[in-house]
OpenMM code with the backbone's topology and positions (N, CA, C; nanometers):
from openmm import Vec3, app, unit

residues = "UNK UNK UNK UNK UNK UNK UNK UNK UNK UNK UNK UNK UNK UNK UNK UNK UNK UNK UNK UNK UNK UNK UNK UNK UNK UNK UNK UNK UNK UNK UNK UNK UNK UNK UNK UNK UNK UNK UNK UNK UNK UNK UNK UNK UNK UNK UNK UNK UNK UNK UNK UNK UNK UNK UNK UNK UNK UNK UNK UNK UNK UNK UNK UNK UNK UNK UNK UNK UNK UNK UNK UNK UNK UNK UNK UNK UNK UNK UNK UNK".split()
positions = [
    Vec3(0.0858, -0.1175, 0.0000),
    Vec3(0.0000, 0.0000, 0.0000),
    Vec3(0.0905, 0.1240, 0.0000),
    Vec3(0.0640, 0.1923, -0.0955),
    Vec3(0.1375, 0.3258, -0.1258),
    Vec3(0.0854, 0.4899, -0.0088),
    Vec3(0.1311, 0.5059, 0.0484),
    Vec3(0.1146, 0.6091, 0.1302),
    Vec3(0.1531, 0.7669, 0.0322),
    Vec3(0.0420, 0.8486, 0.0518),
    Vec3(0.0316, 0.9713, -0.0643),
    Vec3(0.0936, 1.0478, 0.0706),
    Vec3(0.2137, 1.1265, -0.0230),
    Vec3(0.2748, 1.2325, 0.0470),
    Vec3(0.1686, 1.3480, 0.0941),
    Vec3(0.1977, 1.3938, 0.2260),
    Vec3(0.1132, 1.4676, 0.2773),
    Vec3(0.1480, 1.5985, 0.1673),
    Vec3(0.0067, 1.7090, 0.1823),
    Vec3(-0.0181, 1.8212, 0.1225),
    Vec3(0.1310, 1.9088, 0.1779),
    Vec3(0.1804, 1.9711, 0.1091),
    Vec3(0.2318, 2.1253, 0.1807),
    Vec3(0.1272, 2.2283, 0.2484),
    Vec3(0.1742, 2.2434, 0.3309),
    Vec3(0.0826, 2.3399, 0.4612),
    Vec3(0.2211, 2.4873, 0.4184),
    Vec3(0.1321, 2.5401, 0.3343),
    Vec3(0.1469, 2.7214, 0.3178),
    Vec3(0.1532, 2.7818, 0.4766),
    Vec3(0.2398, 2.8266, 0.5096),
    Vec3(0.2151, 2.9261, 0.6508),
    Vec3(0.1539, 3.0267, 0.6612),
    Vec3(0.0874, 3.0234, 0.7566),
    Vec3(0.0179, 3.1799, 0.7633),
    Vec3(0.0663, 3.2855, 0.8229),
    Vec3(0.1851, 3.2833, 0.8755),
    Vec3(0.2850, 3.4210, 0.9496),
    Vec3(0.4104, 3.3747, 0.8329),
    Vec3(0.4480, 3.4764, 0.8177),
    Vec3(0.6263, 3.4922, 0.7754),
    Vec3(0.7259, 3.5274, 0.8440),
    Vec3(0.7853, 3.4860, 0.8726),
    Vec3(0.9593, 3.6091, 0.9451),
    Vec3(0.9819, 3.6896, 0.7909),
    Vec3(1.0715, 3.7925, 0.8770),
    Vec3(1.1338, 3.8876, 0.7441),
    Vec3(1.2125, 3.8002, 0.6376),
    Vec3(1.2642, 3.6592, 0.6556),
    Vec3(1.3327, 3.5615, 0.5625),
    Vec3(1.2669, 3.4976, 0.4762),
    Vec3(1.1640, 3.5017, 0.4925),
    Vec3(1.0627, 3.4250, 0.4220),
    Vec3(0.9944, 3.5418, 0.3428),
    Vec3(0.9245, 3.6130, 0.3856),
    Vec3(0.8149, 3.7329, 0.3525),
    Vec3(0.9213, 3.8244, 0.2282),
    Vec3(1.0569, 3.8706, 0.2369),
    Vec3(1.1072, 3.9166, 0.1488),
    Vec3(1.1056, 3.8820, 0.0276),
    Vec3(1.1703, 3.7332, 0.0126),
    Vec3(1.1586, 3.6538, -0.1427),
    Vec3(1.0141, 3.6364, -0.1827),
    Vec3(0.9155, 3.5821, -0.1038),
    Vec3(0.7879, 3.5975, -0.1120),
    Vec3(0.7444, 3.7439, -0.1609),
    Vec3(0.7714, 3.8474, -0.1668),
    Vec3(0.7820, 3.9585, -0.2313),
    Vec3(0.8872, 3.9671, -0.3264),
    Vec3(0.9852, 3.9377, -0.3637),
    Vec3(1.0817, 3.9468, -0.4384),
    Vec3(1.1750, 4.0437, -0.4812),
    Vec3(1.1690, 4.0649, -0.3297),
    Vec3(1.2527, 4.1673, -0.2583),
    Vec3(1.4181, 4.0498, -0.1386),
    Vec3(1.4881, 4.1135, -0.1619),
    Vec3(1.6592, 4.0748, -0.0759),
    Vec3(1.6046, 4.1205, 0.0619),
    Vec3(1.6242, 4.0457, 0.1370),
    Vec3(1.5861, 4.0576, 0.3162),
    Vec3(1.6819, 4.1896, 0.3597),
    Vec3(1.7684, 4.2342, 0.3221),
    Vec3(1.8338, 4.3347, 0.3741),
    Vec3(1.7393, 4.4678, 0.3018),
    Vec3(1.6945, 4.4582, 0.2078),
    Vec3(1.5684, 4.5709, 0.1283),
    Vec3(1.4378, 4.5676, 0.2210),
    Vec3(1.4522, 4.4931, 0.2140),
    Vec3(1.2721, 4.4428, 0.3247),
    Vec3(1.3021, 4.5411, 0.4421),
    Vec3(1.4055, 4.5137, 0.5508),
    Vec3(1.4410, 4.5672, 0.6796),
    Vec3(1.4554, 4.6963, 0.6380),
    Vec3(1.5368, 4.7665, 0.5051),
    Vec3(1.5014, 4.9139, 0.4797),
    Vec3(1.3530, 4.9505, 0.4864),
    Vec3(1.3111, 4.8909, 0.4096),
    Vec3(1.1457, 4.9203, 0.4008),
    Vec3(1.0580, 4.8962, 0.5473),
    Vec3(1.1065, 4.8043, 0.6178),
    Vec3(1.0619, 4.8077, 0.7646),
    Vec3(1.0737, 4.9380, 0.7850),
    Vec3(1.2382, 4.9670, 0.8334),
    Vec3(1.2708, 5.0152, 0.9246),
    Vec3(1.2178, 5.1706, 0.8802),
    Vec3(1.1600, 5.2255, 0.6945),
    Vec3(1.0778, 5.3414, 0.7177),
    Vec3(0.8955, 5.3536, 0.6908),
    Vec3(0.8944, 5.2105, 0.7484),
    Vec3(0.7132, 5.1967, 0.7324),
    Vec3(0.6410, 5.1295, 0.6536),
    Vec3(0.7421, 5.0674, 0.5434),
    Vec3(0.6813, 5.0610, 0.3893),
    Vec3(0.6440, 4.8834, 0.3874),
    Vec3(0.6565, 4.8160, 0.4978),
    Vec3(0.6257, 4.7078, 0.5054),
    Vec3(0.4310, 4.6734, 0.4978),
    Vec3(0.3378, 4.5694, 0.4989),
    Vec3(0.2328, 4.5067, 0.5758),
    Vec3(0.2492, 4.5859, 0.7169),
    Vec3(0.1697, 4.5664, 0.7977),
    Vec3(0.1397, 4.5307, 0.9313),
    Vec3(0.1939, 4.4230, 0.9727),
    Vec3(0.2420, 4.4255, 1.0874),
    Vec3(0.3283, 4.3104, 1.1318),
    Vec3(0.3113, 4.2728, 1.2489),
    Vec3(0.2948, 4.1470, 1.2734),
    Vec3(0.2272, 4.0668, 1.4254),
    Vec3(0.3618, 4.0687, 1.5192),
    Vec3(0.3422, 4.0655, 1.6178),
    Vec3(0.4245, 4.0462, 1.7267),
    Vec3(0.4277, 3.9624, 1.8140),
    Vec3(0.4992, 3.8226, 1.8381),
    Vec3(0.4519, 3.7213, 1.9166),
    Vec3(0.5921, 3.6657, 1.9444),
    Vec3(0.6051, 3.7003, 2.0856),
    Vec3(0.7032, 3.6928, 2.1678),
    Vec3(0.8080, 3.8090, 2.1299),
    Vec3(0.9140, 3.7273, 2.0681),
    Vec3(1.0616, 3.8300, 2.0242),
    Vec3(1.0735, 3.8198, 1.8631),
    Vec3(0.9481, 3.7660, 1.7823),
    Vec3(0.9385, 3.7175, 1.6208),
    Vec3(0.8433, 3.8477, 1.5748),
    Vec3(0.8926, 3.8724, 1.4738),
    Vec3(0.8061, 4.0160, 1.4395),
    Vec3(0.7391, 3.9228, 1.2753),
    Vec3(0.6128, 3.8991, 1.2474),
    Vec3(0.5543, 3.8029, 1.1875),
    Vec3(0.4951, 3.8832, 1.0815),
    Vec3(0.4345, 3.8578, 0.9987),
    Vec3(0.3711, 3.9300, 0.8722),
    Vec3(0.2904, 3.8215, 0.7964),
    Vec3(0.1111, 3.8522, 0.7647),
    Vec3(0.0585, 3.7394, 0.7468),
    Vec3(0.0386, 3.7289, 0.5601),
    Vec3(0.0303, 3.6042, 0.5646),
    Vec3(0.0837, 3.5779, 0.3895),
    Vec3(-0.0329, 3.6555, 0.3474),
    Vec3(-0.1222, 3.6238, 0.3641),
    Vec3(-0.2473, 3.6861, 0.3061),
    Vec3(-0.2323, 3.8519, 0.2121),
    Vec3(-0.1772, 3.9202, 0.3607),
    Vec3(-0.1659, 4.0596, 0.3529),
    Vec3(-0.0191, 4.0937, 0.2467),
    Vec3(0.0660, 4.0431, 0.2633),
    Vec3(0.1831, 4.0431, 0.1491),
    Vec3(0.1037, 3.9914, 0.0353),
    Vec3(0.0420, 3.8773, 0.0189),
    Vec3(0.0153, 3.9082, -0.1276),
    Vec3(-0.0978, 3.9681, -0.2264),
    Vec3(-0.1740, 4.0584, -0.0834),
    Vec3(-0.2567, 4.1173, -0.1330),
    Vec3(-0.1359, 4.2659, -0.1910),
    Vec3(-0.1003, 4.3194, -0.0760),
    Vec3(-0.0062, 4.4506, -0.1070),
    Vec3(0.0607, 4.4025, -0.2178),
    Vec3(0.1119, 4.3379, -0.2433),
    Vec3(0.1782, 4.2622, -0.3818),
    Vec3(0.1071, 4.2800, -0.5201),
    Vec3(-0.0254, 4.2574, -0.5053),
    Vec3(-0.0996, 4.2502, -0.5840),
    Vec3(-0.1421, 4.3675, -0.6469),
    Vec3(-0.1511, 4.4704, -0.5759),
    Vec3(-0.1594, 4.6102, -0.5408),
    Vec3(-0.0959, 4.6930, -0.5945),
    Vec3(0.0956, 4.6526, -0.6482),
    Vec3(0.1614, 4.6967, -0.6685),
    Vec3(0.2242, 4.8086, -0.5692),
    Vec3(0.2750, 4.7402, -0.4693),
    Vec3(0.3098, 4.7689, -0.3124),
    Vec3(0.3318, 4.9371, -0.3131),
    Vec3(0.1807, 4.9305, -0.2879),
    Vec3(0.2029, 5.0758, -0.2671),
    Vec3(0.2240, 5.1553, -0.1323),
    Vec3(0.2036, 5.2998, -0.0917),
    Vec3(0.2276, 5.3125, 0.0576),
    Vec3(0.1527, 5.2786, 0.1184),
    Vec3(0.2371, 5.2256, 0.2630),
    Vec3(0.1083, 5.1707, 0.3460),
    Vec3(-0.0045, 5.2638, 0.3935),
    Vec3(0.0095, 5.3795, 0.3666),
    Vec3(-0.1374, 5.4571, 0.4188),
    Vec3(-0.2522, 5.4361, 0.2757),
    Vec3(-0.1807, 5.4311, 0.1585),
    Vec3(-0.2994, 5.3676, 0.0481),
    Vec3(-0.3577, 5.2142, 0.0745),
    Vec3(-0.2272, 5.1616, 0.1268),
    Vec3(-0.2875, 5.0335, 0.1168),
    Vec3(-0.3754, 5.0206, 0.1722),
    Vec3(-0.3486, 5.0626, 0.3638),
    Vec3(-0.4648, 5.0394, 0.4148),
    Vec3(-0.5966, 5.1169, 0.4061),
    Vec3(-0.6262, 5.2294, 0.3148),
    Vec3(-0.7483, 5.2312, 0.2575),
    Vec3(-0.7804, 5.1910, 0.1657),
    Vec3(-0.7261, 5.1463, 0.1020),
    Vec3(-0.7288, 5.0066, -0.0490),
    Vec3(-0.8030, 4.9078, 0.0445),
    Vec3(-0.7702, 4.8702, 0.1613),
    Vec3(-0.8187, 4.7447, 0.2048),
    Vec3(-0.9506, 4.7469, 0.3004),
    Vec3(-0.9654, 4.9225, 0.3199),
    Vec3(-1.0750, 4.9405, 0.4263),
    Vec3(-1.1827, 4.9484, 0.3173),
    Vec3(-1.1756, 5.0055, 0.1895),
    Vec3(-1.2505, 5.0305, 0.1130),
    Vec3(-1.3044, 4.8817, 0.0709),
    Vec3(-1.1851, 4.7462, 0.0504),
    Vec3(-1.2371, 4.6218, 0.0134),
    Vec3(-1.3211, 4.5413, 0.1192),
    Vec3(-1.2794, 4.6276, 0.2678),
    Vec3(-1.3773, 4.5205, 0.3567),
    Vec3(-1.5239, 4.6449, 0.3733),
    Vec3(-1.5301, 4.7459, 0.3094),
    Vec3(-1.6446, 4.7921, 0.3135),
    Vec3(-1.7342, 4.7657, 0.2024),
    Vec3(-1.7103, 4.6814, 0.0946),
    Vec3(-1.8124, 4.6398, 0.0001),
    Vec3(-1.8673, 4.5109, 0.0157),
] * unit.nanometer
topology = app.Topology()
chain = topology.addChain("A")
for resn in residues:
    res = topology.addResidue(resn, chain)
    for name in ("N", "CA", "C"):
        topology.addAtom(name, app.Element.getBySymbol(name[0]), res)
């Protein structure tokens, strides 16, 4: 009996190592863009600063714009 390889389980938080290439952006570009705002929203849980896939590939999608558009890009999508 042949056992089917389990599914890949997509994560739903990123670290900045992950979330950069996932943007297709160099992790040392990402931490610029942190460090002046231009990132998602970013979770905080414990000493891991997290970022949820969802929201990267919506801003992605978006054509990563500033985060004060984005997030009325996105207030405007949860108001329809």
């Amino acid at each position: 009996m042949n056992n089917p390889s389990p599914l890949p389980i997509e994560p739903l938080l990123l670290r900045a190592e992950q979330a950069a290439p996932l943007c297709g952006l160099a992790v040392s570009t990402w931490y610029a863009l942190m460090a002046s705002g231009q990132t998602p929203p970013s979770i905080k849980l414990g000493k891991a600063r997290l970022w949820r896939t969802d929201l990267l590939r919506q801003w992605c999608q978006l054509n990563c714009p500033t985060i004060e558009k984005f997030e009325i890009m996105r207030k405007g999508e949860n108001e329809s």
